[in-house]
N, C-alpha and C positions, 0 to 999 in steps of 0.2 A: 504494500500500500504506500501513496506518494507521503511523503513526509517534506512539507513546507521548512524552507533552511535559511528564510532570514526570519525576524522578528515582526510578528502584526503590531502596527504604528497603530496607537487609539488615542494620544495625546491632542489631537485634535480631528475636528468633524467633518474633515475632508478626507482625510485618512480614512477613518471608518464606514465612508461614503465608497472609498472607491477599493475596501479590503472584501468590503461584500457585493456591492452591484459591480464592481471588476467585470467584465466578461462582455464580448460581441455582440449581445443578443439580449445582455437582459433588460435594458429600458426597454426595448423593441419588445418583448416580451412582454414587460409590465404594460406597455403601453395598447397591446392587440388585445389583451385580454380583458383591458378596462374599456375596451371598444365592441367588447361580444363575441370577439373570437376563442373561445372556453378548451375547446377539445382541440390535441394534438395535431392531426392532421389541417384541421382548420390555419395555424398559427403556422405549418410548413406552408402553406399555400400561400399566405399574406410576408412569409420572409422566405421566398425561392432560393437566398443564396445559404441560407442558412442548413447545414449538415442535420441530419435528422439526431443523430449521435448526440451531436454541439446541444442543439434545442436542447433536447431532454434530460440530458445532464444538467441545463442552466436552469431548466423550468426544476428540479427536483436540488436544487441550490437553491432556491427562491424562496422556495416552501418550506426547507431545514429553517432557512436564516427569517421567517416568519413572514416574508412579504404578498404570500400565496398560500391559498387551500388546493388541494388535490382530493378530489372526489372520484370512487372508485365505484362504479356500479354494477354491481351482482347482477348480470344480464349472463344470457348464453354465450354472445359478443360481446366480450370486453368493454368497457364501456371509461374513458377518464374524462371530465374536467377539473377546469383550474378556475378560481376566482379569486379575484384582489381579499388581502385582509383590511383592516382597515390603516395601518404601517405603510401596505402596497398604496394604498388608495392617497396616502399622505405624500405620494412620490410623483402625483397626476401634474397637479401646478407647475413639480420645480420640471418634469418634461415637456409640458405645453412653451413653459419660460424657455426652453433647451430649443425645441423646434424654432419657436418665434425666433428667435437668436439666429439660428441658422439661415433662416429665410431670409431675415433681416439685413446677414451677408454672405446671400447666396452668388451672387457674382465673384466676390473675391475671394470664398472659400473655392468654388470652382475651378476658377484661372489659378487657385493654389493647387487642386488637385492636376490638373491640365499640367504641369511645368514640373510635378514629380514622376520622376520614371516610376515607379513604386505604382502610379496608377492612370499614367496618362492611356494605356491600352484596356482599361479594364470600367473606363466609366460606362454609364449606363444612363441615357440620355432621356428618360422615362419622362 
């Protein structure tokens, strides 16, 4: 089992911001699911780049570190949802504030991403 080899920073509230939502997918996550997208396959279709593996590891982080329920329903077919707790739900504003933000410098984030190799082949002009 992976055993983490520096020390978790909790001395202040960014640190502990970014020791638990850390990860590719999990606003994107918190964010689909406060939108209605509840069950797994639901939330691969609305994040296509997103590995099925990644998701669900992230979405079962989410729910250890309290920002999600997972609901298991005793059906023939398998059945999971997910919904916000109220911790997740307390994470809505500061991602609405994160989009607006990005929007806001959506051009110059852009012509940032366009001028790094790292991803001038890989945008996605949606």
């Amino acid at each position: 089992m992976y055993q983490k080899k520096t020390t978790t920073q909790t001395y202040c509230g960014l640190h502990l911001f970014k020791e638990l939502l850390n990860g590719k997918w999990k606003l994107m996550l918190i964010f689909y699911v406060y939108k209605g997208y509840k069950r797994p396959v639901q939330l691969q279709k609305v994040i296509p780049n997103g590995d099925r593996r990644v998701l669900d590891k992230q979405l079962n982080e989410l729910v250890l570190h309290g920002f999600m329920k997972k609901h298991v329903f005793d059906t023939k077919v398998p059945k999971v949802e997910y919904e916000l707790t109220e911790l997740g739900e307390s994470l809505i504003p500061v991602i609405f504030t994160i989009e607006g933000w990005g929007e806001d410098h959506r051009t110059d984030l852009e012509n940032v991403l366009k001028a790094d190799p790292k991803f001038r082949d890989t945008l996605d002009h949606a």
